[in-house]
C-alpha positions in Angstrom: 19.3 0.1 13.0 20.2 -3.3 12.0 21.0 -4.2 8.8 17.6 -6.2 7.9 15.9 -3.5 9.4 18.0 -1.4 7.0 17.1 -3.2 3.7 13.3 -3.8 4.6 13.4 0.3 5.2 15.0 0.4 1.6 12.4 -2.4 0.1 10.0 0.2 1.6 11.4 3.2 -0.6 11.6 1.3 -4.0 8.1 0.9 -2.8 6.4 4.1 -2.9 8.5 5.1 -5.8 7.5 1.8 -8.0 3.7 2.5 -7.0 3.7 6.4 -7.8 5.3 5.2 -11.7 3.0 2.4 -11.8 -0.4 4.9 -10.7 0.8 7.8 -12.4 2.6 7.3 -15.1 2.6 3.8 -16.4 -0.5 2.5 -16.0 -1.7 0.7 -18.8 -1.1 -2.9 -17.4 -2.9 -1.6 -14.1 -6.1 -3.1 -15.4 -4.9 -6.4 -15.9 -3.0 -6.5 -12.4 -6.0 -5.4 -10.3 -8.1 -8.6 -12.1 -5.7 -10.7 -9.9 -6.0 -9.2 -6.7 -8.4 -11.2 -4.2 -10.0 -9.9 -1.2 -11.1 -6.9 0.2 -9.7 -4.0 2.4 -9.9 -4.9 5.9 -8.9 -0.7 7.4 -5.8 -2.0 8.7 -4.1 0.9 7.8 -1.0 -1.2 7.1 -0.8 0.3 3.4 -0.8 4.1 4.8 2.4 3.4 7.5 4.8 1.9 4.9 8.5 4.0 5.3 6.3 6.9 6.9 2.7 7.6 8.3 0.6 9.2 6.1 -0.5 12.4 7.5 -4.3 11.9 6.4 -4.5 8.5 8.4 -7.0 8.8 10.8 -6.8 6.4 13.7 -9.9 5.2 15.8 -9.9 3.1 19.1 -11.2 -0.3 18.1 -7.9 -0.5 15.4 -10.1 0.2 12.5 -8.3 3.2 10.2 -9.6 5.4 7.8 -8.5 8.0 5.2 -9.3 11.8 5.7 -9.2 12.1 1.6 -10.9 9.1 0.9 -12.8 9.6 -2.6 -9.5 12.4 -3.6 -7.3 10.0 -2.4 -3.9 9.5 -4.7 -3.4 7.0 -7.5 -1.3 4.9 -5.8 -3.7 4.5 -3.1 -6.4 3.5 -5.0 -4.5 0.7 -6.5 -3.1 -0.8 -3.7 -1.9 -3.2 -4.2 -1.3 -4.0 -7.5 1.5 -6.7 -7.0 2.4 -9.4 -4.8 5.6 -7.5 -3.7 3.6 -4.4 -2.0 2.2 -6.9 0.5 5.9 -7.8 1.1 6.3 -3.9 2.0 4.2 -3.5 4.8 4.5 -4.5 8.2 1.6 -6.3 9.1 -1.1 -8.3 7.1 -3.3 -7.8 4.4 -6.6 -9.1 3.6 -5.6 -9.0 -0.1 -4.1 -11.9 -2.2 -2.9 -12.8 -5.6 -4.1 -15.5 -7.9 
């Protein structure tokens, strides 16, 4: 694996483990950082593939992906994103933006 390769995998990890403190256990500016997030989900499924595929991903033929959970899904699903820098973490685009 090269080495940008390397450090976007790493990027990745800070990732989920900034996004589980910041949906679990530190969450009282989440509020605030949602009311800057524009847009709308498009089901690109980017979110659920970042470091690993997440095993309740369901994919269907036309490219349009949807959660087996969704409605139980986990905090840090629900949120994302809630900063500029999770769209940095995923490969592929996001329908989402920041003010």
């Amino acid at each position: 694996m090269d080495t940008d390769r390397l450090r976007f995998r790493a990027s990745q990890a800070i990732g989920k483990l900034r996004r589980f403190y910041r949906a679990n256990l530190n969450t009282s500016e989440n509020e605030a950082l949602l009311a800057k997030r524009q847009g709308e989900c498009n089901r690109c499924g980017a979110c659920c593939k970042i470091l690993l595929k997440c095993p309740f991903l369901i994919e269907k033929p036309n490219n349009e992906y949807l959660c087996a959970i969704h409605g139980q899904h986990f905090n840090q699903c629900r949120i994302y994103p809630l900063v500029p820098q999770d769209i940095k973490e995923i490969e592929g685009t996001c329908s989402y933006t920041f003010e």
